[in-house]
N, C-alpha and C positions, 0 to 999 in steps of 0.2 A: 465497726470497731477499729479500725485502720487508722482512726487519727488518732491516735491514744498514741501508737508510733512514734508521729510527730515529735519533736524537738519544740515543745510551746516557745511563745515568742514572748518578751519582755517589753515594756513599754521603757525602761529606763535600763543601761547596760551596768551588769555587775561588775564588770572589767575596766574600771578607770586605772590608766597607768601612771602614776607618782614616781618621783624619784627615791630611792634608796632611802628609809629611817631607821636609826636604831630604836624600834619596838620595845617597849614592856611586856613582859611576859603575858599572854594571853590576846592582847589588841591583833594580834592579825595572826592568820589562820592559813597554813601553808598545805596547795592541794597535791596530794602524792601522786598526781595524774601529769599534769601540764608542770607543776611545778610554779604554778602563779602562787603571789601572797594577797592573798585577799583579809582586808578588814573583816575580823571575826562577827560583828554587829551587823553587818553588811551583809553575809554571808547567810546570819540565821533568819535575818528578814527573808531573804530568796530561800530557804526550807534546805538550808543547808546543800545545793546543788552549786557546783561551779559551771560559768560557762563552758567547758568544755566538757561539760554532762556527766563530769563524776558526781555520785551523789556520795556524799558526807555519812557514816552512822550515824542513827536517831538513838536515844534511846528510848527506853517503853515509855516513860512522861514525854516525850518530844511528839512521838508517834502517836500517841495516844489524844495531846493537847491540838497538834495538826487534823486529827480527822475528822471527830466527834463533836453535837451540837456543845456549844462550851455550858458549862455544869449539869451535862447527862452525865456522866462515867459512874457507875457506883462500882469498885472494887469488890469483886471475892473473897471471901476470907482465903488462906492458905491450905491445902489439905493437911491431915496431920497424920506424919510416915515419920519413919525413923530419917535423920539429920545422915548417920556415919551409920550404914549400915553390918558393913564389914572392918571397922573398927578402924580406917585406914589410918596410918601414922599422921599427925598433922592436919590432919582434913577438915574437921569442926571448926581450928582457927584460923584456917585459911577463906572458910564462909566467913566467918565472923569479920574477918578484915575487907570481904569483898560488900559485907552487908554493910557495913562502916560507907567505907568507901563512896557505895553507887546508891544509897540510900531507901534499897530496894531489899525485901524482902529473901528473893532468890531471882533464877535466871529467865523468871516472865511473869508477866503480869495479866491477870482475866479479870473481865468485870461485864457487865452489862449499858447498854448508852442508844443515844440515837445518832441518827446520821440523818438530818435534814427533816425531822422527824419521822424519821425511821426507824425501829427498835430493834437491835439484833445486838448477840454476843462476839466481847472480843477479847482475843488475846494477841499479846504480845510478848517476843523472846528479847531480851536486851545481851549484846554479846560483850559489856561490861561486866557481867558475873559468869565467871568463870567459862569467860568465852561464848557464852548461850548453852553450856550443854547439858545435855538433859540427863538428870538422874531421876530418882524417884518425887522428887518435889515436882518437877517439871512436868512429870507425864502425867502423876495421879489429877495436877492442876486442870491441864487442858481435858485431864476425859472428864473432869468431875462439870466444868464449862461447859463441856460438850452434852454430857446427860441434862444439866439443867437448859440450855438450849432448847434440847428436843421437848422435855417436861411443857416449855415454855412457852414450843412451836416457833423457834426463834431462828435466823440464819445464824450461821458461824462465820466469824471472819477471823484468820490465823495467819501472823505476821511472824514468818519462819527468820532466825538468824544464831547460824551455830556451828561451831567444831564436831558435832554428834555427839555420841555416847558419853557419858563422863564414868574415865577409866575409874576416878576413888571409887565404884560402887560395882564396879563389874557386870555381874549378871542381870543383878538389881535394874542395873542401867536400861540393859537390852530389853529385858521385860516389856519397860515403854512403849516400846514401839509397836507389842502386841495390845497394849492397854491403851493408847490411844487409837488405834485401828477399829478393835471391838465399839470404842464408845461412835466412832465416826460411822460406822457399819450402821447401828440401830438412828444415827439421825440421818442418815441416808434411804434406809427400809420409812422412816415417820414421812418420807417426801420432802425435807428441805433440806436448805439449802446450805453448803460449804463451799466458801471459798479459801484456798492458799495462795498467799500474797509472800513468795520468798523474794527476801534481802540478801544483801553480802554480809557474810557466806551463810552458804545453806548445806551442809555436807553431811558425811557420816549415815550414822544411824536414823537422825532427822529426815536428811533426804530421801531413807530407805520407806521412811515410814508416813506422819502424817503430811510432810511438806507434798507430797504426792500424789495425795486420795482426794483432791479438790472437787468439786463438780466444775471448777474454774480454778487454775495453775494457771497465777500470774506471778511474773518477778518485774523488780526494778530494774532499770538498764545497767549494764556490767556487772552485775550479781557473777559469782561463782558458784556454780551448783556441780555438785555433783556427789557420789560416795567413795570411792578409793580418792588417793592423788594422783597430778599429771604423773610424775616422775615413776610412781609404780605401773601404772598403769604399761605407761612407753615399755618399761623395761619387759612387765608380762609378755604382752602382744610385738617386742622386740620393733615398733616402728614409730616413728615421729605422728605425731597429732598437730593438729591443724594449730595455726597462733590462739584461734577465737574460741578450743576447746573449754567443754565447760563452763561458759561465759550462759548469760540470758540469753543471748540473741543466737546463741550456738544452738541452743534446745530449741527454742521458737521454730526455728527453719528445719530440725530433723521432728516438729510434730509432737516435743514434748512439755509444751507452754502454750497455751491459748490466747496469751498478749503477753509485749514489754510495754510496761504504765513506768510513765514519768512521775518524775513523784507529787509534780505541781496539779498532775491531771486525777491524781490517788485518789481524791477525795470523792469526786463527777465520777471517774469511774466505778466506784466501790458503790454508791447511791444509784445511779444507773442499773446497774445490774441485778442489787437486791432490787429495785422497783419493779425492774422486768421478771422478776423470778416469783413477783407477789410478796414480796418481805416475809411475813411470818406464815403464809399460808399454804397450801399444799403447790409444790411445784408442776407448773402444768406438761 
């Protein structure tokens, strides 16, 4: 599993250096890592990675269109909870302008698909709604994926990205974490298979709960994971933390990640691992 590691090699370099243009808005794509401007067309041919191995947010259509045979996906319906459960001020039209917006229902998306034909369930968190976090939509979504999963004897694959809890819902929120727990417990007691595949970021509540309970805990390289913040953290424990704190490769090496997957290798790796697990059948 050790070349998954690797830094894949390219047959043609993404990094052509151009002289200075003044750009139209949109044509080139600037990485908050190295600071290179990369041609945005450019960029989404190579699956949105810069060479210097930041990877770019996906959203759930991006992530979803990258991994799956093309025209497997069938979509979930949504479950149906209360929207504002605690009546917060503003909070209904603030979904409504994010549902506008990102032209997504809410902050993830489940459905069922293959991979190489392989059939297994997926979900994905997009952190264009409302940052990814999870309130009652979010969770009821994945456990209800999750139950039909196990019904289905199907593996789980769950693409974490998120600020955690979402404070408009309070307790509502936290709930989640016990309600997606419970559904991952009974597809774990059926014998198959979960995997978590965390992205940047992965924090909070999220992190506390199912980005965790993987039978495999993978993230993308430079992912942030973790549950509090640096800064609280330091000030608790009164001491400096490493530069690489909370990063993927920080948990990899203290034993709490199983692999860092590149995102060009996601695909092979995700199809590997369900084959070797038996895809939908009792794991051995």
């Amino acid at each position: 599993m050790t070349a998954f590691f690797k830094k894949p090699k390219r047959y043609m370099p993404l990094r052509q250096r151009e002289p200075k243009i003044d750009a139209p808005q949109g044509l080139m794509t600037k990485c908050p890592a190295c600071k290179y401007m990369h041609y945005t067309k450019q960029l989404n041919e190579h699956h949105k990675v810069c060479d210097c191995g930041y990877h770019f947010p996906l959203s759930a259509d991006e992530r979803i269109a990258m991994l799956v045979d093309s025209g497997s996906f069938e979509q979930f319906a949504g479950p149906n909870v209360l929207r504002n459960p605690l009546d917060f001020p503003e909070y209904e039209e603030k979904l409504a302008k994010d549902k506008e917006r990102t032209g997504i229902e809410e902050a993830i998306v489940c459905g069922r698909a293959t991979i190489s034909g392989q059939p297994f369930v997926v979900c994905v968190m997009d952190a264009r709604f409302r940052m990814g976090s999870m309130g009652a939509y979010v969770g009821e979504a994945i456990a209800s994926a999750v139950r039909r999963a196990t019904a289905e004897r199907l593996p789980v694959v769950l693409f974490t990205a998120s600020g955690g809890a979402r404070m408009q819902e309070g307790m509502v929120s936290l709930m989640q974490m016990a309600n997606t727990s419970i559904a991952l417990k009974q597809h774990d007691e059926a014998g198959l298979l979960y995997i978590a595949y965390l992205t940047h970021p992965t924090t909070g509540g999220v992190s506390a709960s199912f980005a965790m309970l993987g039978d495999l805990n993978v993230a993308e390289p430079g992912a942030l994971i973790g549950f509090a913040g640096r800064r609280i953290i330091e000030q608790t424990i009164r001491e400096k933390l490493p530069e690489n704190f909370q990063t993927a490769e920080f948990l990899l090496e203290a034993g709490q990640l199983d692999a860092v997957v590149h995102r060009e290798q996601m695909r092979t790796f995700l199809h590997n691992m369900i084959t070797l697990h038996g895809g939908g059948v009792n794991r051995v």
